[in-house]
C-alpha positions in Angstrom: 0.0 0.0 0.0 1.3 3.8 -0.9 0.5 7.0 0.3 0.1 10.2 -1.5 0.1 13.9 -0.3 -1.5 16.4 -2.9 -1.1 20.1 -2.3 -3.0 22.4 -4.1 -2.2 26.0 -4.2 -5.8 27.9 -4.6 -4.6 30.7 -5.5 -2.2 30.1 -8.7 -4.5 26.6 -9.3 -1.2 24.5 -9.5 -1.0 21.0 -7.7 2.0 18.7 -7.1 2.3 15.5 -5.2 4.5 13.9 -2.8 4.6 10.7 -1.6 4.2 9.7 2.2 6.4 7.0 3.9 4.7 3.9 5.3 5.9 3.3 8.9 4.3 0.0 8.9 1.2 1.8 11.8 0.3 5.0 9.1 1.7 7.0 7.0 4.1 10.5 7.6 5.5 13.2 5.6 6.3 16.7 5.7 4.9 19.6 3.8 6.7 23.2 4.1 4.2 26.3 3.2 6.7 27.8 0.3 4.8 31.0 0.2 2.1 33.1 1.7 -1.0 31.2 0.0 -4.2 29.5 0.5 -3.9 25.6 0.2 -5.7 22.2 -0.2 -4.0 18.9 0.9 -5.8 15.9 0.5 -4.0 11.8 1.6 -4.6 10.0 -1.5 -4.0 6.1 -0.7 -4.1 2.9 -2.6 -3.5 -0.8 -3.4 -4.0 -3.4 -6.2 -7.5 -3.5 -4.8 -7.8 -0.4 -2.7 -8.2 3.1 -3.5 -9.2 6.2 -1.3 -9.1 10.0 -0.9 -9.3 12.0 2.2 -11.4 15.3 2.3 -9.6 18.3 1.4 -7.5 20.3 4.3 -7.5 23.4 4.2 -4.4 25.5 5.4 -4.7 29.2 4.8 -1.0 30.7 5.3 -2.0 34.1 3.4 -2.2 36.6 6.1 -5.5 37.8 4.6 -8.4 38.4 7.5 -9.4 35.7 9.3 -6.4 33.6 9.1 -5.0 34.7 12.2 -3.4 38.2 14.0 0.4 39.1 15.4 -0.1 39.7 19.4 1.7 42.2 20.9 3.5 42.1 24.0 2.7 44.7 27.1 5.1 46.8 28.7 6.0 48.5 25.4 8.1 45.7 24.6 8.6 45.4 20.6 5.9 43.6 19.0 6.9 40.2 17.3 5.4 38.0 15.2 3.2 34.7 15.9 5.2 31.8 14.6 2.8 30.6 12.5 4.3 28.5 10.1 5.9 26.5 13.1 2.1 26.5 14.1 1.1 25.3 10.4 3.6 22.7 10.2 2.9 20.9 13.2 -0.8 20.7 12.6 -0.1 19.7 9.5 2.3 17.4 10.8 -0.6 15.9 13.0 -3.4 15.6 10.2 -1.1 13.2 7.9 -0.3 11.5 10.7 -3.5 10.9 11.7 -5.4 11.0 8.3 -2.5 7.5 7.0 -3.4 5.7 10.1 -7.1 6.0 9.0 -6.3 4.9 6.0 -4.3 2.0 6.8 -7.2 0.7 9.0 -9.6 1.0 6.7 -7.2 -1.1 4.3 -7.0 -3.8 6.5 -10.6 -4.3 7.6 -10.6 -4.7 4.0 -7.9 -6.8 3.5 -9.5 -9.0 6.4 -13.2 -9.0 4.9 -14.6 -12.5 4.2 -16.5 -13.5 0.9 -20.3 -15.8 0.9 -21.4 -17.8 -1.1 -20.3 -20.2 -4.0 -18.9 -20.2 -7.8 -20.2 -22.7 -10.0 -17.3 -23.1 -12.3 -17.2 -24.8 -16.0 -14.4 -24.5 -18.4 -15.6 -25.0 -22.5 -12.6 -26.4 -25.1 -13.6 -23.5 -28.0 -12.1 -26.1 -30.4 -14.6 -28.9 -29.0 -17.2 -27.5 -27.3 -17.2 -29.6 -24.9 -17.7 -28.4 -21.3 -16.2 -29.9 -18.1 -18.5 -30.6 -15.2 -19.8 -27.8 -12.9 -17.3 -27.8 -9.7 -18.8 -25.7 -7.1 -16.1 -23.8 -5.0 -17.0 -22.3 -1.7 -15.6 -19.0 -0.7 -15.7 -18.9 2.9 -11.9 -19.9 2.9 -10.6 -16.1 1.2 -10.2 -13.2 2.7 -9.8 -10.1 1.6 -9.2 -11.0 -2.2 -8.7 -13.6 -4.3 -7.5 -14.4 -8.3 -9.8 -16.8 -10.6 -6.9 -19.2 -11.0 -6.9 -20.2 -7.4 -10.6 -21.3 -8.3 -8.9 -23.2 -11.0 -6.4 -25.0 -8.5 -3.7 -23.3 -10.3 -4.1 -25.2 -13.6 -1.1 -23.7 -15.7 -2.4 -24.0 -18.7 -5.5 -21.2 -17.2 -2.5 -19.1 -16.1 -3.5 -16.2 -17.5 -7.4 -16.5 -15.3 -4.1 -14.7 -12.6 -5.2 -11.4 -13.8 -8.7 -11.5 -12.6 -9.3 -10.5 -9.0 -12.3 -10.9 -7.1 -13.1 -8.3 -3.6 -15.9 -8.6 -1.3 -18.5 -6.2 -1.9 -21.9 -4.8 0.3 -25.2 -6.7 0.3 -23.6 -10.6 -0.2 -21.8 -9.3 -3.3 -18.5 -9.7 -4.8 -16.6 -7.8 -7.7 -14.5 -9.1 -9.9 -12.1 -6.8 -11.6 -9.6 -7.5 -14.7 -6.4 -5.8 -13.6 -4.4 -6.0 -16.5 -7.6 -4.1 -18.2 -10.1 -6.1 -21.0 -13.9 -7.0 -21.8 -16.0 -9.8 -20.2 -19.3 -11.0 -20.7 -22.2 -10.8 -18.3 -25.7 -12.4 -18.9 -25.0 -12.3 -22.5 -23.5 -8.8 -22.0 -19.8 -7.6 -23.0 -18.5 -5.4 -20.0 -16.1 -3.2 -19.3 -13.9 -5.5 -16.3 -11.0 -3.0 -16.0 -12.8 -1.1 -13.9 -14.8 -4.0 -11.9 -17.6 -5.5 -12.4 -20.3 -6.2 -9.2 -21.8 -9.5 -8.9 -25.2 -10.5 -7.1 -26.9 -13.7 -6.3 -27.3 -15.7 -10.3 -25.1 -13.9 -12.2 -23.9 -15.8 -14.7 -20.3 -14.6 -16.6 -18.3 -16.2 -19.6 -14.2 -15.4 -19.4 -12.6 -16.1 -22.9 -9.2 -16.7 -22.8 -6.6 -15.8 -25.6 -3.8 -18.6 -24.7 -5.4 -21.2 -24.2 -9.3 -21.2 -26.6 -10.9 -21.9 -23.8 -13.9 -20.4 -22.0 -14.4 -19.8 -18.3 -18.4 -20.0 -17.3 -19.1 -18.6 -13.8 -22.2 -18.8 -11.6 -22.4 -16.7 -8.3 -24.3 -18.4 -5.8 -25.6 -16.8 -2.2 
């Protein structure tokens, strides 16, 4: 899992990125305020399977009203300045801090989640078309994700079947995404799987594979 930090500076509309380390309990980084602007920072932070954005931060280092005064000092000492981009920093310091470790929990209740339900499996020979028996595969045993050729008992002549994940979804549903990008059918239906496709209870799909001219028929069961 890696950790982004995106600044935006409001007032000249440029953005840049920098990554955050992963201290193995959240994430940390540093951002310096280079001038006296209004910025954005938002934790962007993903994995093969996992992908999220924090709200955006607001840190307003312009000087403008509102952001914040210069106290003086009685006794007609001189007046000097609030630190406030020691005051920035830290806080800053604090909500990156805090913002990875939310992140990295929310990855591994993920990572952790369990799957229901069953696949009814059947491979068809496209030069025969003959069809192997249905072999129904529980998926109480995964957790967190799994590929399509573990349901295939790592056959490798279906190595390619690797590039198609399954993660647990809400409601007793599972996605299945193709990670190395491509089309697959769904009841009859050619579907875009880069981008994951959500399974319910009877969906039926068809996985045609280039290397070997085969086909892959899937039935989700709840």
């Amino acid at each position: 899992m890696k950790a982004t930090l995106v600044v935006k500076d409001v007032d000249t509309g440029k953005s840049e990125e920098q990554p955050l380390e992963n201290t193995g309990s959240g994430f940390a980084g540093t951002f310096e305020v280079p001038d006296n602007h209004k910025y954005e920072l938002v934790i962007r932070a993903e994995e093969d399977s996992f992908y999220r954005e924090s709200e955006p931060i607001t840190i307003n280092a312009s000087g403008a009203a509102g952001s914040g005064s210069q106290p003086t000092t009685s006794g007609g000492e001189q007046d000097k300045p609030f630190p406030w981009l020691p005051v920035i920093l830290g806080v800053v310091a604090l909500i990156v801090v805090g913002v990875g470790v939310w992140f990295l929990m929310g990855w591994l209740k993920r990572k952790n989640r369990g799957f229901v339900g069953q696949m009814v499996v059947e491979i068809r020979d496209e030069n025969t078309g003959d069809k192997s028996y249905p072999q129904y595969k529980k998926l109480v045993s995964f957790r967190g994700r799994f590929h399509l050729h573990q349901l295939l008992q790592l056959d490798p002549e279906l190595k390619e079947t690797e590039k198609y994940v399954f993660t647990p979804s809400n409601g007793d549903r599972i996605i299945i995404r193709n990670t190395a990008g491509g089309t697959l059918e769904k009841s009859g239906r050619a579907v875009d799987a880069s981008s994951g496709v959500e399974l319910k209870n009877g969906d039926r799909l068809s996985i045609p594979l280039q290397q070997a001219d085969k086909t892959i028929l899937i039935e989700y069961l709840v």
